[in-house]
C-alpha positions in Angstrom: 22.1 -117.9 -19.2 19.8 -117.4 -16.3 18.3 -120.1 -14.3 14.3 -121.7 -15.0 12.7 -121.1 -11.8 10.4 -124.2 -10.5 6.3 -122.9 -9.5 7.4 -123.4 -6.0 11.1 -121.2 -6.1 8.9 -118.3 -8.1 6.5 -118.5 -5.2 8.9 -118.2 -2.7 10.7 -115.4 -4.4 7.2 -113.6 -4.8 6.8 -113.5 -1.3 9.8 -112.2 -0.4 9.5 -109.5 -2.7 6.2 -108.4 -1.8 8.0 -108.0 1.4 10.2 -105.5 0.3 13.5 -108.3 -0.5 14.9 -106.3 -3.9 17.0 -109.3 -4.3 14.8 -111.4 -5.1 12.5 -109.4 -6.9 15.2 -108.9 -9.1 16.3 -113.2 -9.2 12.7 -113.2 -10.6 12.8 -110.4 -13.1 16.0 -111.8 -14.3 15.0 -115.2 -14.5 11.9 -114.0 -16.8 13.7 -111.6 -19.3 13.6 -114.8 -22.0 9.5 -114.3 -21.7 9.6 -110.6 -22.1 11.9 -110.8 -25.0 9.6 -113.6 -26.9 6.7 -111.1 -26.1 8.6 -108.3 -27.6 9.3 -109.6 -30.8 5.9 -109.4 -31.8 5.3 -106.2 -31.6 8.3 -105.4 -33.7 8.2 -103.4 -37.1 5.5 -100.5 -35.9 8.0 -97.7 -35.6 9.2 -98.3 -32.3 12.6 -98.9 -30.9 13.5 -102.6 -29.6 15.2 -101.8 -26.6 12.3 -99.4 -25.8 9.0 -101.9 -26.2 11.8 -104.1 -23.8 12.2 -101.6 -21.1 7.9 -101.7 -21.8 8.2 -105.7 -21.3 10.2 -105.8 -18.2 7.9 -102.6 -16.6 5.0 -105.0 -17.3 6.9 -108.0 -15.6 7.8 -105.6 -12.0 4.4 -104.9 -12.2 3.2 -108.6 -12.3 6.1 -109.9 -9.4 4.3 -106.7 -7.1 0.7 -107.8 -8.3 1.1 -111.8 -8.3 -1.4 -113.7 -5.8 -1.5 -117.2 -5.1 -5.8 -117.3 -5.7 -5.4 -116.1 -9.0 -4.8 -120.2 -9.6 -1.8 -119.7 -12.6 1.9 -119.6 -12.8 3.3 -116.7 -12.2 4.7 -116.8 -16.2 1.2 -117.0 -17.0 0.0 -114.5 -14.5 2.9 -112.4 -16.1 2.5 -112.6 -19.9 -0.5 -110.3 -20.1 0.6 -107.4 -17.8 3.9 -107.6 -20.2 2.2 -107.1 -23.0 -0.7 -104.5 -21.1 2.2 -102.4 -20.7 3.3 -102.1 -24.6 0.1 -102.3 -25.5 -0.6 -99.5 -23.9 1.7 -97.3 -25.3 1.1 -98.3 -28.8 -2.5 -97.9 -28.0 -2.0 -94.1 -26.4 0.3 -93.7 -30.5 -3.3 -94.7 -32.3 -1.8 -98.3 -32.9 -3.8 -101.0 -31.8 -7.4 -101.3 -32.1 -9.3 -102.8 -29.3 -11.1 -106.6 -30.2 -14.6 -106.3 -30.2 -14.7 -110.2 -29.3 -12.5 -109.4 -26.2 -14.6 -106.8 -25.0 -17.5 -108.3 -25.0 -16.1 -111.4 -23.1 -14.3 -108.9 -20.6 -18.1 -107.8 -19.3 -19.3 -111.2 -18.9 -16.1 -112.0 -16.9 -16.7 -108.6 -14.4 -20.7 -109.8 -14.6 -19.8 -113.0 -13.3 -17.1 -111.7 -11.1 -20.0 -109.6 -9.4 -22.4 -112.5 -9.1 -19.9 -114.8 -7.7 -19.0 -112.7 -4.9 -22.6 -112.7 -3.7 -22.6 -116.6 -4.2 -19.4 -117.4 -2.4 -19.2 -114.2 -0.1 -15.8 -113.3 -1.6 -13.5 -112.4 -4.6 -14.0 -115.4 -6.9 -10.7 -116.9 -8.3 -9.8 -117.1 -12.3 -10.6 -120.9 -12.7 -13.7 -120.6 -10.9 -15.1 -117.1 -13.3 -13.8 -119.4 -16.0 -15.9 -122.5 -15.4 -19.0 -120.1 -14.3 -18.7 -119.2 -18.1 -17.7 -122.6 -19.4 -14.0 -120.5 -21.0 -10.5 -121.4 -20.9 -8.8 -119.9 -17.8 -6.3 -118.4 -20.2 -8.7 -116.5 -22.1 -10.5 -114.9 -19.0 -7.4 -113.7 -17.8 -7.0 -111.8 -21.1 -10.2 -111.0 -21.3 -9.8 -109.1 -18.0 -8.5 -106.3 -19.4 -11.4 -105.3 -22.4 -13.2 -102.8 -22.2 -14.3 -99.8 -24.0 -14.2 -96.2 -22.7 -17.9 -96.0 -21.8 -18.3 -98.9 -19.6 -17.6 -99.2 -16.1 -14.8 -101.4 -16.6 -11.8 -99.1 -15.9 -11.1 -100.2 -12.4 -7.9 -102.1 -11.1 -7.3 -105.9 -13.1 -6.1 -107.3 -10.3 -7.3 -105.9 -6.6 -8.0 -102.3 -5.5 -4.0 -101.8 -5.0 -3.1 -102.6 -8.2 -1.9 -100.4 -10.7 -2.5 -102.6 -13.8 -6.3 -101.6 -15.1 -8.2 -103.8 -17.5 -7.6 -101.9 -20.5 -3.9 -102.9 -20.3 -4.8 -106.1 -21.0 -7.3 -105.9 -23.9 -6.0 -108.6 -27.2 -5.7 -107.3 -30.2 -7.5 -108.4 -33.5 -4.3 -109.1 -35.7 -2.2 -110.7 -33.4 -2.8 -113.9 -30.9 0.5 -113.9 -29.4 -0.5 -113.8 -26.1 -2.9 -116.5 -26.0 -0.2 -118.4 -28.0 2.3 -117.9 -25.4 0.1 -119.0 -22.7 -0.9 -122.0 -24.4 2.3 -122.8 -24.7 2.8 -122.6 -21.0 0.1 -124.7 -20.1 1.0 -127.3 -22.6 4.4 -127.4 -20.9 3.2 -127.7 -17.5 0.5 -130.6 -18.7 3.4 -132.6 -20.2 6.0 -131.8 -17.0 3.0 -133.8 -14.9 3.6 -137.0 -16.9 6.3 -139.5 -16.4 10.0 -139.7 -18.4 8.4 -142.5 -20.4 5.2 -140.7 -21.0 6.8 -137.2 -21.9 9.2 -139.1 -23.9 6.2 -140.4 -26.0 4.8 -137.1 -26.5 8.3 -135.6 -27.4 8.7 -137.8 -29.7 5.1 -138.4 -31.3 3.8 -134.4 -31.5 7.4 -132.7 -30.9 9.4 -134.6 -33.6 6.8 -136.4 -36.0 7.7 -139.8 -35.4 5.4 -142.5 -36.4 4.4 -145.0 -33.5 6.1 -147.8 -35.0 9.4 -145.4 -34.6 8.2 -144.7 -31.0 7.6 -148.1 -30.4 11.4 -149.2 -31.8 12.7 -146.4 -29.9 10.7 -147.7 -26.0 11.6 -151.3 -27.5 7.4 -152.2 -26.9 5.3 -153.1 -29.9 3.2 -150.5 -31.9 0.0 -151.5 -30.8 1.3 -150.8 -26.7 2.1 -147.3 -27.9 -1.3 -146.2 -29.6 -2.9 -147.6 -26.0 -0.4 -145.6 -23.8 -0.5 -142.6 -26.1 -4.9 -142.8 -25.8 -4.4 -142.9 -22.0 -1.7 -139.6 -21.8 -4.2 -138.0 -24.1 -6.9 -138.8 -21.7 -4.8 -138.4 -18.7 -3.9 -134.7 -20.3 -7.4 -133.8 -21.4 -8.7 -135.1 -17.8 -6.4 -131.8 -16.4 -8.0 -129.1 -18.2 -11.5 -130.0 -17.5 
């Protein structure tokens, strides 16, 4: 079973790849086969080989370990889940597969517009959050969005820098399936709860993870029902407060 790397051991590990350290490039690629396996399994049953849409995955996940920067303002498993999927995508796409979402592409040009108007602005390369609160979207979907485009645009250019070897179309979404956006969501969601305390993240365990009633929660933190519903508002607002 291999290890969960903290946001601060996957940084470290980045940058020592980057600068050539195969060891840990390959700590981190090992430590994030359990995402490119969960990314696989839905894009099973099209008439291609398991093992081959995983040797796909893990391409996609070497690719986002060389490409990761620290401005991009994600986890690197966040960063990583679209580049995984670019590069399956991309061969299902090349086999007539996948259709490109219309929705997407249209939000991947008002992500480059906005990427062009911030750089005048702020007189450099804007980061994800901020191209995501210039257009009022969730940073999740502007980083999936980076990748649509359509052949007749001037979107085929790197995703992530002139060095990269990732361009946007590897990361277009695809109309019948949200798994991406699903995965990501669940990372956030993950790293929102890991920000609250044992008793808070107990609370939401136990009132959104396992169904319990907040008379059970409250018998369970031995506090009376009505000091649950006021600490379960202020979480909720405490949560909500983060995403903003």
């Amino acid at each position: 079973m291999h290890d969960i790397l903290s946001h601060e051991e996957s940084l470290r590990l980045i940058a020592l790849a980057q600068k050539g350290e195969e060891w840990a490039e390959e700590r981190l690629v090992s430590c994030n086969l359990a995402l490119v396996k969960s990314i696989v399994k839905r894009y099973m049953g099209r008439g291609v080989e398991y093992d081959d849409l995983y040797q796909l995955g893990c391409l996609g996940l070497v690719k986002a370990v060389k490409n990761y920067d620290i401005s991009y303002g994600v986890r690197f498993t966040t960063y990583a889940v679209p580049l995984i999927s670019g590069e399956i995508k991309r061969f299902l796409r090349d086999d007539g597969i996948i259709r490109v979402s219309r929705s997407m592409k249209e939000l991947g040009a008002r992500v480059m517009a906005a990427k062009d108007m911030l750089l005048v602005r702020l007189g450099r390369e804007a980061r994800m959050l901020e191209i995501a609160e210039e257009l009022k979207e969730r940073v999740e979907d502007v980083a999936l969005a980076m990748g649509a485009m359509s052949p007749c645009t001037s979107l085929d250019e790197p995703a992530f820098g002139d060095e990269s070897d990732v361009n946007l179309m590897d990361r277009i979404v695809d109309d019948s399936t949200s798994c991406e956006a699903e995965v990501i969501n669940k990372l956030f969601v993950k790293e929102l709860v890991e920000t609250l305390d044992n008793r808070e993240q107990l609370l939401i365990i136990l009132r959104y993870y396992r169904g319990k009633t907040q008379s059970e929660v409250a018998k369970r933190l031995g506090v009376s029902q009505v000091q649950v519903s006021r600490m379960e508002a202020r979480i909720i607002k405490k949560l909500r407060e983060q995403v903003k």
